[in-house]
N, CA and C of each residue as an Amber inpcrd file, in Angstrom:
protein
   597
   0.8340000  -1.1840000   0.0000000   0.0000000   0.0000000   0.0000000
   0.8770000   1.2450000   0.0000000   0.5980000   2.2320000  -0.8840000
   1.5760000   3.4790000  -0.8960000   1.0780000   4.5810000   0.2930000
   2.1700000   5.1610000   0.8610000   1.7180000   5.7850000   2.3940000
   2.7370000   7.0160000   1.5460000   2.4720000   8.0940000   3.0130000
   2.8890000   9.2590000   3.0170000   3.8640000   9.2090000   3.9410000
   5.0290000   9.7940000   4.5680000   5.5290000   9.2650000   5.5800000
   5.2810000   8.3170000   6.5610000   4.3640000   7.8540000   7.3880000
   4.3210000   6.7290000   7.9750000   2.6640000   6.5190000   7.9470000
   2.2650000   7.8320000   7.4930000   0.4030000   7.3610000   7.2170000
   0.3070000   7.1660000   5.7360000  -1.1740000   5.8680000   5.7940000
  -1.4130000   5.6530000   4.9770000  -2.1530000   7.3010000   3.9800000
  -1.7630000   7.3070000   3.1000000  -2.4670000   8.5220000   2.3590000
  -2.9470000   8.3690000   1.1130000  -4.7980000   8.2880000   1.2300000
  -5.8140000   7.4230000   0.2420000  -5.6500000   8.6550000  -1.0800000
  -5.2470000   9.8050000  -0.7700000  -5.0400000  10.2850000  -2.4430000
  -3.8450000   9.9450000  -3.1900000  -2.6670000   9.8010000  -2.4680000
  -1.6610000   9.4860000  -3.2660000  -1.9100000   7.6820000  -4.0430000
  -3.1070000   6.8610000  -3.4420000  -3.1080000   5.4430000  -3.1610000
  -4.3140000   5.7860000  -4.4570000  -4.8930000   6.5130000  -4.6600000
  -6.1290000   6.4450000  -5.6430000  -5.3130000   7.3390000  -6.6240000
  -4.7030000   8.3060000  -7.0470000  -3.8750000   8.4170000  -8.2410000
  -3.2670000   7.8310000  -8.5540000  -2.4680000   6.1830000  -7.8470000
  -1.8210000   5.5720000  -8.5720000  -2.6520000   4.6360000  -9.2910000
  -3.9520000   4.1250000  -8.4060000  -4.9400000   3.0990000  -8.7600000
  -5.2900000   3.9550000 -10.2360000  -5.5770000   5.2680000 -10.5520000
  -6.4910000   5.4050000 -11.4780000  -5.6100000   6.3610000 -12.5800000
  -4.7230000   6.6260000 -12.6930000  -3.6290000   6.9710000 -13.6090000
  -3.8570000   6.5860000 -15.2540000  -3.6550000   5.2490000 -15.2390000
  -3.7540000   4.6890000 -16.7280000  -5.7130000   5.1020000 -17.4740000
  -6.4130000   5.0320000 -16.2120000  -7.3010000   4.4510000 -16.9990000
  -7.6770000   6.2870000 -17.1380000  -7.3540000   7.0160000 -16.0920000
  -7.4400000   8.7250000 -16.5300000  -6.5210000   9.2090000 -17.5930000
  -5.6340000   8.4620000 -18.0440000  -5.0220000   9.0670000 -19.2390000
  -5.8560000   8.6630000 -20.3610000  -6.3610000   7.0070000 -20.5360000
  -6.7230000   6.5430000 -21.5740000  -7.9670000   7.6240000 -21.6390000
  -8.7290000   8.0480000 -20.4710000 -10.0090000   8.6430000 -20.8680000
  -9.8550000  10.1900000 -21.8040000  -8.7800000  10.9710000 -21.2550000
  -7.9430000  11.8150000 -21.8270000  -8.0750000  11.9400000 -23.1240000
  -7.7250000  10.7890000 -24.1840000  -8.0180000  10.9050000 -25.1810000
  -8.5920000  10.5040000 -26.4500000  -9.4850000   9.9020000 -24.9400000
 -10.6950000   9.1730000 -26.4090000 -12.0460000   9.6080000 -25.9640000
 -12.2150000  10.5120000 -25.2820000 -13.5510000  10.8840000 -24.8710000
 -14.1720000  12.3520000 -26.1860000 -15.2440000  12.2440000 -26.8420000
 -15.6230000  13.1090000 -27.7600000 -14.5690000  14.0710000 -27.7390000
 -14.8420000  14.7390000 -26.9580000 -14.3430000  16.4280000 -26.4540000
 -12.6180000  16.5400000 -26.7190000 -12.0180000  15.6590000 -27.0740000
 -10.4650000  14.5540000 -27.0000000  -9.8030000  15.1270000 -28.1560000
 -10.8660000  15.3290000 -29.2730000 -10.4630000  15.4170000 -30.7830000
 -10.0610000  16.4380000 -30.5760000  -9.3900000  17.1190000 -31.9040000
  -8.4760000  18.4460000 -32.2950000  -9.4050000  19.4220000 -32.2770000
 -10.2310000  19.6960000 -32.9820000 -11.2930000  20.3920000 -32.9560000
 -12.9440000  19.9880000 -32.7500000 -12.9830000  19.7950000 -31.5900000
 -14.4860000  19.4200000 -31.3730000 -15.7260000  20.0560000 -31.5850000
 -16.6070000  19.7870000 -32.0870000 -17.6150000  20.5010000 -32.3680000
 -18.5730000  20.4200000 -31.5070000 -20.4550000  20.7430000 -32.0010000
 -21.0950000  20.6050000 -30.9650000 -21.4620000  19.4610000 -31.0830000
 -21.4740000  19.0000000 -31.7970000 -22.1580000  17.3520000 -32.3630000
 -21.0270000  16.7710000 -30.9540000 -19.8170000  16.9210000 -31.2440000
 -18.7970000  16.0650000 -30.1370000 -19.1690000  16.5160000 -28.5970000
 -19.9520000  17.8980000 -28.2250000 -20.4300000  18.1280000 -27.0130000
 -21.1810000  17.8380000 -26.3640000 -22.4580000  17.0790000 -27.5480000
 -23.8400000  16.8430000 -27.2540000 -23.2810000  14.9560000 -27.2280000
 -22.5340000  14.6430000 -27.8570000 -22.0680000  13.1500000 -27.3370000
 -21.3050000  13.1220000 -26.0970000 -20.4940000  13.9950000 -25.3380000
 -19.7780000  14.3710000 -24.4260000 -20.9010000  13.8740000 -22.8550000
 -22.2850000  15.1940000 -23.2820000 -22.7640000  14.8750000 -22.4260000
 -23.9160000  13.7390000 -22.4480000 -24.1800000  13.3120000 -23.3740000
 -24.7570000  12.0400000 -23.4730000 -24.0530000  10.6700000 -22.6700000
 -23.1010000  11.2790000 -22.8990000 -22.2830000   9.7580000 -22.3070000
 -21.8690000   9.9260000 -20.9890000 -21.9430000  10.9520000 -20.3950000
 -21.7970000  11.4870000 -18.7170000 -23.2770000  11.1340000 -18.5120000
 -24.5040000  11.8170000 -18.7450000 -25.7930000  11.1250000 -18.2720000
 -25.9390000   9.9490000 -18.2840000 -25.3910000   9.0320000 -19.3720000
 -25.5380000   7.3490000 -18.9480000 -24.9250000   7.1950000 -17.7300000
 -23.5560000   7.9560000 -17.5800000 -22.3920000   7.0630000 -16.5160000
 -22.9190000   7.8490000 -15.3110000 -23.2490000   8.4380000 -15.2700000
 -23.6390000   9.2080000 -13.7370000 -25.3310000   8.7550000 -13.1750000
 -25.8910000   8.5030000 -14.0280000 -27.2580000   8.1030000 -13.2730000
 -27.5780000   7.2440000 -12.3670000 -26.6500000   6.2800000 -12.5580000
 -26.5600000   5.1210000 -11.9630000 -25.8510000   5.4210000 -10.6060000
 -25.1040000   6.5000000 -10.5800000 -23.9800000   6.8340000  -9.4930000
 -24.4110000   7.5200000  -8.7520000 -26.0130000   8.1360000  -8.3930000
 -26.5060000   8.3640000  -7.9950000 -26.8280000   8.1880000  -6.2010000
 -26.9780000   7.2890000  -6.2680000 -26.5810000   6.5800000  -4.9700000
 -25.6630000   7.1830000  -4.1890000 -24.2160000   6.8540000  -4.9850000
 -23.1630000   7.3420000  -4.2780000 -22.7940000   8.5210000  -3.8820000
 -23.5550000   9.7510000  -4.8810000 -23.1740000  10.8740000  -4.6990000
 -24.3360000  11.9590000  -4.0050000 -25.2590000  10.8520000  -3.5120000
 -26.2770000  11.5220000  -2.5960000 -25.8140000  12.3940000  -1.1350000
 -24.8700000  11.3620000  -0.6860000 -24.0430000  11.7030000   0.8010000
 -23.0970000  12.5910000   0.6120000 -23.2150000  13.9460000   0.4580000
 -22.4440000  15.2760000   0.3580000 -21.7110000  15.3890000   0.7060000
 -20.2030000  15.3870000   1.2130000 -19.2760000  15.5930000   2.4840000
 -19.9260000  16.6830000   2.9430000 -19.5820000  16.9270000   4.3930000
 -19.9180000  18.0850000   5.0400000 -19.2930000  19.1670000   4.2470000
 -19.6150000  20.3360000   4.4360000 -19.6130000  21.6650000   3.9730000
 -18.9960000  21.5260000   2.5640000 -19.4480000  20.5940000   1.7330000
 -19.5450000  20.6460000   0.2030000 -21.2650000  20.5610000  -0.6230000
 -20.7330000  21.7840000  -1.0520000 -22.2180000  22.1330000  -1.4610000
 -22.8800000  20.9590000  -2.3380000 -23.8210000  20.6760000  -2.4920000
 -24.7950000  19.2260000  -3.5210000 -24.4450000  20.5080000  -4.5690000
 -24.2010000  19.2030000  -5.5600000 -24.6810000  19.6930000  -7.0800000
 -25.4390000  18.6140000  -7.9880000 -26.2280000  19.2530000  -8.3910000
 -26.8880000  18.2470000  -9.1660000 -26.3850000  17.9580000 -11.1250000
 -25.8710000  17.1760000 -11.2100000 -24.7890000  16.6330000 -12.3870000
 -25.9710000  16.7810000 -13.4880000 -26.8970000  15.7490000 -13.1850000
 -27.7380000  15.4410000 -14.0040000 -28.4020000  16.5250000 -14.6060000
 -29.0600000  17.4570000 -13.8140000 -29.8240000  18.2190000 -14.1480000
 -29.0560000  19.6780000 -14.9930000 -27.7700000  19.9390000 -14.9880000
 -27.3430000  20.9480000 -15.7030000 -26.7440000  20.0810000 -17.0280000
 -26.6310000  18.8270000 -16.9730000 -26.2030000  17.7490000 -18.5050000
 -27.5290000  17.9630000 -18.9910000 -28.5620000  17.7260000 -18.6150000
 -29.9270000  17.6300000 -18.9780000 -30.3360000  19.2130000 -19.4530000
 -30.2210000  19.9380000 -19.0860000 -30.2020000  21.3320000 -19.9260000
 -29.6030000  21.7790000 -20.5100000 -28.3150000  21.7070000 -20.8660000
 -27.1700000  21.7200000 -22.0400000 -27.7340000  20.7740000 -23.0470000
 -28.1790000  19.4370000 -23.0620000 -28.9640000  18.6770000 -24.0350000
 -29.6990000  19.3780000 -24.9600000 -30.7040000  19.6950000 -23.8360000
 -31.9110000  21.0380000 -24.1350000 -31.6900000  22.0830000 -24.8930000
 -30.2840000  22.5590000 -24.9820000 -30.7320000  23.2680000 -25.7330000
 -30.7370000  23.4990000 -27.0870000 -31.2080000  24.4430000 -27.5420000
 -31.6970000  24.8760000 -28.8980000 -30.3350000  24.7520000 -29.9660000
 -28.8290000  25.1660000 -29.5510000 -27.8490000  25.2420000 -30.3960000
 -27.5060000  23.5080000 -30.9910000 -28.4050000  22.6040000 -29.8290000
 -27.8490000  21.2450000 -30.5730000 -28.9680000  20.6640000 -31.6360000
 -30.0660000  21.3200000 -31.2180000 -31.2760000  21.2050000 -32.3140000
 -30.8230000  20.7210000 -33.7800000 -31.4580000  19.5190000 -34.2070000
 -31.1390000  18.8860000 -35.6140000 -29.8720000  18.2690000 -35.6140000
 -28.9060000  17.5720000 -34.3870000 -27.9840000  16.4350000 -34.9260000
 -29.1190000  15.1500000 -34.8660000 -28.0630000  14.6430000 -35.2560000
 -28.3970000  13.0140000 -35.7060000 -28.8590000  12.0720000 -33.8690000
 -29.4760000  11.5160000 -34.6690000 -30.7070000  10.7870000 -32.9110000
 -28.9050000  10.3050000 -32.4260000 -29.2670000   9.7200000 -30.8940000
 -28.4730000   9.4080000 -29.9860000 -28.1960000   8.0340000 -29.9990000
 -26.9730000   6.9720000 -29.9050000 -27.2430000   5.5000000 -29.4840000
 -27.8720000   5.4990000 -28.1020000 -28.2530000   4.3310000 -27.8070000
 -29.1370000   4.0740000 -26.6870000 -27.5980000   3.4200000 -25.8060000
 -27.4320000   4.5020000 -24.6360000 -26.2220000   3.7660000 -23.1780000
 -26.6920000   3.5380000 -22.4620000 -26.7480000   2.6880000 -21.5020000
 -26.8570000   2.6450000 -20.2830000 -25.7690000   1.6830000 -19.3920000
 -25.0580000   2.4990000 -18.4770000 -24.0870000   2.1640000 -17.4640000
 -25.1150000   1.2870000 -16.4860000 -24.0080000   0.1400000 -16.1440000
 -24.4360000  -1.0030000 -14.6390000 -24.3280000  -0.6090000 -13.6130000
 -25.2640000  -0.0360000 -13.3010000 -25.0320000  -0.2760000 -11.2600000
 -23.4960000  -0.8470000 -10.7310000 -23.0620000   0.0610000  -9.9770000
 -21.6290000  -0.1850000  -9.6050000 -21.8700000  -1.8840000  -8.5350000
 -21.2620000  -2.2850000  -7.9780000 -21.7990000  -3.6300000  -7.5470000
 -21.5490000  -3.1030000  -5.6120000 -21.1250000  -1.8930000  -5.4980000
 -20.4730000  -2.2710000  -3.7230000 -21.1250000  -0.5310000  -3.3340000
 -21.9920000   0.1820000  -3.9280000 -22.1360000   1.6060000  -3.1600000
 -22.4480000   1.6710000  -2.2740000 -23.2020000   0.4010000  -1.2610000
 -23.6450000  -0.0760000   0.1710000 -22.3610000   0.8030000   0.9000000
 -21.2860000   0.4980000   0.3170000 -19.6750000   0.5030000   1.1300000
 -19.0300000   1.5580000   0.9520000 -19.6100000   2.8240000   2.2650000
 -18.9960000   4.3770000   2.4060000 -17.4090000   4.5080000   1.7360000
 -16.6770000   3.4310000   1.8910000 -15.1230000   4.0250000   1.5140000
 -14.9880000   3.6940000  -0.3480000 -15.7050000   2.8760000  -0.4110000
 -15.9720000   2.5910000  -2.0070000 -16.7440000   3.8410000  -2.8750000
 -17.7530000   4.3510000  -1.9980000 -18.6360000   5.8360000  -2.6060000
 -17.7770000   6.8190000  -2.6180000 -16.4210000   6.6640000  -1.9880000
 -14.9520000   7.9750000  -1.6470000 -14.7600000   8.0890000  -2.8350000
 -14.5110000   7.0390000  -3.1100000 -13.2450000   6.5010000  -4.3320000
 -14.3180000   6.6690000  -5.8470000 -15.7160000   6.5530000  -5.8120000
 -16.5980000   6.8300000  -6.5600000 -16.3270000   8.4780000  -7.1960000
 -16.8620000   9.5070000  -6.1550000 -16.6580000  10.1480000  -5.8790000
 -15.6870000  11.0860000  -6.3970000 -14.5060000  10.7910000  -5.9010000
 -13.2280000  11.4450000  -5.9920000 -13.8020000  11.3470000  -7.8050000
 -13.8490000  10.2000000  -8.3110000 -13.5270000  10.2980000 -10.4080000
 -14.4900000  11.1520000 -10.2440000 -15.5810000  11.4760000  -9.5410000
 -17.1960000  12.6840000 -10.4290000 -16.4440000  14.1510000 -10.0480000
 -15.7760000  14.0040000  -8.8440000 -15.5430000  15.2970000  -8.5270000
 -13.9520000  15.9820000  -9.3710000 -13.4270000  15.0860000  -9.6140000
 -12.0270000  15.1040000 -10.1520000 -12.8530000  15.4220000 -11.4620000
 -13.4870000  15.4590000 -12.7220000 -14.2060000  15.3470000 -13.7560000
 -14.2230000  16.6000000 -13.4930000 -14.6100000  17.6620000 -12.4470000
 -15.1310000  18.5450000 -12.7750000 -13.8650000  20.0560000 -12.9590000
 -12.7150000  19.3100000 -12.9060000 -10.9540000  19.9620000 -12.9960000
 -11.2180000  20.1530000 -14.3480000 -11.4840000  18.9640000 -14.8750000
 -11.2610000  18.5100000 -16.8230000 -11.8790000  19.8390000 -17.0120000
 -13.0680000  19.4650000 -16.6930000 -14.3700000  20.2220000 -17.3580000
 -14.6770000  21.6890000 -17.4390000 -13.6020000  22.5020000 -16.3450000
 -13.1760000  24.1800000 -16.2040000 -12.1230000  23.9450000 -17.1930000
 -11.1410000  23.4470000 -17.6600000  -9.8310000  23.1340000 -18.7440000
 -11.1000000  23.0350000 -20.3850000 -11.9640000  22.4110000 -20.3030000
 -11.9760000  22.2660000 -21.3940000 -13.1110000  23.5260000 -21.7850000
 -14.3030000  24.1440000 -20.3790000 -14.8280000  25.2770000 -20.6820000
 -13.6920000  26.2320000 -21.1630000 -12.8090000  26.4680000 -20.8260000
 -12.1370000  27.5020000 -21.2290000 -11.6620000  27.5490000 -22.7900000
 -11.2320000  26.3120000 -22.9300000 -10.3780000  26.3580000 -24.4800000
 -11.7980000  26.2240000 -25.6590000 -13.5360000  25.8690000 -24.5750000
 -14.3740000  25.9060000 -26.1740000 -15.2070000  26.4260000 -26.4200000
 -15.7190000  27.4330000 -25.0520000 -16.5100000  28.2290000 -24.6070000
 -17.0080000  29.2970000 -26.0270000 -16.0640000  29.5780000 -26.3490000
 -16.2020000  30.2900000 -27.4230000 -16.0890000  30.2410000 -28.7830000
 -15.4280000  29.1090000 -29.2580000 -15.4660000  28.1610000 -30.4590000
 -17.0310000  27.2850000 -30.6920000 -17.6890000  27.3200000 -29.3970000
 -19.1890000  26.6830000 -29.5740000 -20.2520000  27.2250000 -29.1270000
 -19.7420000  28.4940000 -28.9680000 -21.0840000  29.7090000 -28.7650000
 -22.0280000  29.3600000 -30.0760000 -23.0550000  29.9400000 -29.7820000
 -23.8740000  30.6910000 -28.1330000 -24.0720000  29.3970000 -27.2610000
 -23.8920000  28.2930000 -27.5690000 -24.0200000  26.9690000 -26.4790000
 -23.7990000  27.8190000 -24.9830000 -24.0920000  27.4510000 -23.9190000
 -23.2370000  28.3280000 -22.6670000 -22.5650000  27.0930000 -21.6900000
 -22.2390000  25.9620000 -22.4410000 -21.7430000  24.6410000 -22.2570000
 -21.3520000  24.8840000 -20.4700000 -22.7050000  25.0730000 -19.6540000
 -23.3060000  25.1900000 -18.2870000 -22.2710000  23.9670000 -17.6010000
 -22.4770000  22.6270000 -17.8880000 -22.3300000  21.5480000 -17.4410000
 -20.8010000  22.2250000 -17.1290000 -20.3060000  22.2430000 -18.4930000
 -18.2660000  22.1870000 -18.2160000 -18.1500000  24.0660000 -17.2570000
 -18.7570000  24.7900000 -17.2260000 -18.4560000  25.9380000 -16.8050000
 -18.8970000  25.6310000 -15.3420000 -19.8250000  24.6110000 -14.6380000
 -20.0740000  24.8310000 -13.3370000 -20.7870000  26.1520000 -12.8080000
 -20.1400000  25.9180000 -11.2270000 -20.7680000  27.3090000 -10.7230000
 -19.5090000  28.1470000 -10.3470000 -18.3840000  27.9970000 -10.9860000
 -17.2240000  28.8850000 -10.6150000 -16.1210000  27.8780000 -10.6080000
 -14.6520000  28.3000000 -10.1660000 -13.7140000  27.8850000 -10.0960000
 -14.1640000  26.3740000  -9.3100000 -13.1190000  24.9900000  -9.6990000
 -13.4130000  24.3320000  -9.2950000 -12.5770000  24.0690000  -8.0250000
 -11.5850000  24.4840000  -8.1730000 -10.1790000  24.4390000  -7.5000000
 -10.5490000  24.2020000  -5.7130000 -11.3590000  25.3750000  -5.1260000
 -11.8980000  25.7070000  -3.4340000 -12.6080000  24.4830000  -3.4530000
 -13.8960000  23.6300000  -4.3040000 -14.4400000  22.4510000  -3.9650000
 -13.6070000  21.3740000  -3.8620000 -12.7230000  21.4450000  -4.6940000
 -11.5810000  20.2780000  -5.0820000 -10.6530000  19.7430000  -3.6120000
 -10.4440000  21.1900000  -3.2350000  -9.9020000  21.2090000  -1.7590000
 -10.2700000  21.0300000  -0.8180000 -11.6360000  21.4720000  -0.7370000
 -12.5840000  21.0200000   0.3220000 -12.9590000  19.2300000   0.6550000
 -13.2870000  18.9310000  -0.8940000 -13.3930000  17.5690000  -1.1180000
 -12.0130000  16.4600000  -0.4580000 -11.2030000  16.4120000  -1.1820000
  -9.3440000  16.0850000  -0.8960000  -9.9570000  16.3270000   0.6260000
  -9.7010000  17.7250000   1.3520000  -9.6170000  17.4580000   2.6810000
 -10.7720000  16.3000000   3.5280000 -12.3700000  16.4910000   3.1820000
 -12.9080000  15.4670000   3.4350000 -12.7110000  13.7200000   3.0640000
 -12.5190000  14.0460000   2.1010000 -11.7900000  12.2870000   1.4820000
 -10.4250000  11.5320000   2.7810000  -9.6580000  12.8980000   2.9820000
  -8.4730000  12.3380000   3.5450000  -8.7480000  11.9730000   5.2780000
  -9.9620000  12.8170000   5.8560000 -10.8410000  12.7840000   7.1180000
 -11.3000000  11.0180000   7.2800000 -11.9220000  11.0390000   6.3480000
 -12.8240000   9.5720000   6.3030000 -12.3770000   8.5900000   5.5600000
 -11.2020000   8.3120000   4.8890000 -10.5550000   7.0430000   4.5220000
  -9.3780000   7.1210000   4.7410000  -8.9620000   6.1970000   6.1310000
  -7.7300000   6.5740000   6.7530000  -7.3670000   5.3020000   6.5420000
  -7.9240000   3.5840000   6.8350000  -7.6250000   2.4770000   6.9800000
  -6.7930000   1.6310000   5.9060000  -6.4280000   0.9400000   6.2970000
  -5.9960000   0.3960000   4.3630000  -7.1880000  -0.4100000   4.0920000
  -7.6510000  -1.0470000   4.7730000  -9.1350000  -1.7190000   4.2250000
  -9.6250000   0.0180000   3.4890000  -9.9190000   0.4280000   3.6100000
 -10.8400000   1.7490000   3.0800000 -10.4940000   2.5990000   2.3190000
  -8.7520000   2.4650000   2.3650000  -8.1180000   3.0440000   0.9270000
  -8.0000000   2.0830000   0.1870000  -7.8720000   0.9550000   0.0130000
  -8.1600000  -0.2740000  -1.0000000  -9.8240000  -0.1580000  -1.4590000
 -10.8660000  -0.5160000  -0.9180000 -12.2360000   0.2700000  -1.0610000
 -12.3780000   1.1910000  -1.9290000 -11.9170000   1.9070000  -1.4080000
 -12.1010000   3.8510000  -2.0890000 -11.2810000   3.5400000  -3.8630000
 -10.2480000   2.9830000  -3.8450000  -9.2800000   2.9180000  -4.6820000
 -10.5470000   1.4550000  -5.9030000 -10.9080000   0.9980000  -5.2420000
 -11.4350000   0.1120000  -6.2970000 -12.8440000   0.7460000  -6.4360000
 -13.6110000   1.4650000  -5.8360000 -14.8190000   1.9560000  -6.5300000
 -14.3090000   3.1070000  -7.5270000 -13.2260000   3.6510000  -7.0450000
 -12.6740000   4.7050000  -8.4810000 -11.8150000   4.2880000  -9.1050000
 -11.1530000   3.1430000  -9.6510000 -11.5570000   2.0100000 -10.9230000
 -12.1860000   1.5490000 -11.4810000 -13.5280000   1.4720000 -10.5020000
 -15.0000000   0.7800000 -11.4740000 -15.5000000   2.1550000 -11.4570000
 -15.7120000   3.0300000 -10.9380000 -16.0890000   4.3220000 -11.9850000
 -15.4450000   4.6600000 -13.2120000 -14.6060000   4.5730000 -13.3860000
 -13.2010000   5.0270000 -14.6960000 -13.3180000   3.7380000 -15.4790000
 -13.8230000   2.2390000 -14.9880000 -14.4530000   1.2830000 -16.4650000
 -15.6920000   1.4390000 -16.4800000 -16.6080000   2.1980000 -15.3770000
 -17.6960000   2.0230000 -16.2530000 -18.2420000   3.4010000 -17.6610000
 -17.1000000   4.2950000 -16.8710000 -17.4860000   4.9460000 -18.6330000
 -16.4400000   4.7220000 -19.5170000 -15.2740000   4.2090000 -19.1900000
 -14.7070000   3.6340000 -20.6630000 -15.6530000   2.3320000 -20.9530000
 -16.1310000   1.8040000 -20.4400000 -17.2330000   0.6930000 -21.4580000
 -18.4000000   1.6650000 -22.0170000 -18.3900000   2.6600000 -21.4890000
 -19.7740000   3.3270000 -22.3020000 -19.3000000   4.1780000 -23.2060000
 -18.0340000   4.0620000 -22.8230000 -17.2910000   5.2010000 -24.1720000
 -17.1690000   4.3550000 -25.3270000 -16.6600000   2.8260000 -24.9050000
 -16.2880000   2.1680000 -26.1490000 -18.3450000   1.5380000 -26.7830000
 -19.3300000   1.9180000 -25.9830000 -20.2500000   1.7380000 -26.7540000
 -20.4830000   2.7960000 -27.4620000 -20.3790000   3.7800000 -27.6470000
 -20.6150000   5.4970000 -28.0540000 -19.7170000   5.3150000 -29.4120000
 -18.8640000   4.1990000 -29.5720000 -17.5960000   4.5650000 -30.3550000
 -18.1850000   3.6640000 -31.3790000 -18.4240000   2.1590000 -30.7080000
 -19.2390000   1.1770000 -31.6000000 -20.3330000   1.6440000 -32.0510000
 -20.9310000   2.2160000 -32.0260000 -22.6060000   2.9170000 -32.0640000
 -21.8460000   4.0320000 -33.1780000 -20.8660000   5.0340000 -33.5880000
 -20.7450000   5.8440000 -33.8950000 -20.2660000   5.3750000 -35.3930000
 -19.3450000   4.1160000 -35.5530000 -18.9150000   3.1730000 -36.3340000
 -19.7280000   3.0760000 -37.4100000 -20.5710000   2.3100000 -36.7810000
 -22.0020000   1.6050000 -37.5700000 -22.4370000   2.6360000 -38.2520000
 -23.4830000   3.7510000 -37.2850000 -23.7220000   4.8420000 -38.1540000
 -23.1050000   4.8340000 -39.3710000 -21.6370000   5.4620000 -39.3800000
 -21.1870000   5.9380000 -40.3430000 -21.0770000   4.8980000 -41.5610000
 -21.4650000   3.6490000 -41.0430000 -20.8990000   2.6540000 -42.0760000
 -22.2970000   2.6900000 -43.3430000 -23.2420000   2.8190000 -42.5990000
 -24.6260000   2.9660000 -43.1710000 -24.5110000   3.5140000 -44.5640000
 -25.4070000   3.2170000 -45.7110000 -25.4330000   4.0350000 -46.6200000
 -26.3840000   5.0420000 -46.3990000
């Protein structure tokens, strides 16, 4: 188990667990390409509403003094709106029920990938914000800097998964978060295939 000087320390133990599979997501997720469009934004968040609905569960229990946000409902109005009007219908995703969210140190490690997502997602508002106007791509802009939640979060994470049972936990529910949307990525990709193969 990787520790910090003589304590165990569950963030340094969950960036090593989830490294590969956060690079692979890096650059195969829509938004990935050279120049993404909105067609690649409106698949972006299509494929976050499959993977997050289900995760629901896990991300009910707020840490203390971290504000709720509701994921779903600002993906669900970026959908909505009018600038994506007339692409091509959607494949049908749906992500599996994680198998262990019963298990608080496993919902950490859940967690940490939804809240870590939302670093990407100020990086990538910035560089498309304006290449895909008037969109107001809500979802990736948030409610401000992500950086003060990020910290807040990290400090609660590091409060409540101190054990190695619970950084092993934490560390494998944020592995099966990070495959369950690379399996929904690689359905988005198969689904995108076909399309195109169509006459």
């Amino acid at each position: 188990m990787l520790s910090l000087g003589n304590e165990l320390d569950v963030l340094t133990a969950l960036r090593a667990a989830t490294a590969q599979r956060h690079a692979e997501l890096d650059t195969r997720t829509p938004l990935a390409a050279e120049a993404p469009d909105l067609r690649a934004y409106r698949d972006h968040l299509h494929l976050l509403e499959a993977w997050l609905a289900p995760l629901q569960p896990a991300l009910a229990d707020t840490p203390s003094g971290l504000p709720p946000r509701d994921y779903l409902s600002l993906i669900r109005a970026d959908l909505a709106h009018p600038a994506l009007a007339g692409l091509p219908a959607l494949p049908s995703l749906q992500a599996a029920l994680l198998p262990q969210l019963d298990d608080a140190a496993y919902r950490w490690g859940v967690r940490y990938v939804v809240e870590g997502s939302q670093l990407g997602g100020a990086v990538l508002y910035k560089r498309l914000h304006d290449k895909l106007a008037p969109h107001p791509l809500a979802y990736l802009r948030g409610d401000g800097s992500p950086g003060p939640r990020w910290q807040q979060f990290l400090a609660a994470l590091r409060g409540a998964v101190v054990s190695e049972r619970q950084i092993e936990q934490a560390c494998h529910g944020a592995r099966q978060a990070f495959d369950s949307l690379i399996g929904l990525l690689d359905g988005l990709s198969s689904s995108s295939v076909e399309t195109a193969g169509r006459p």
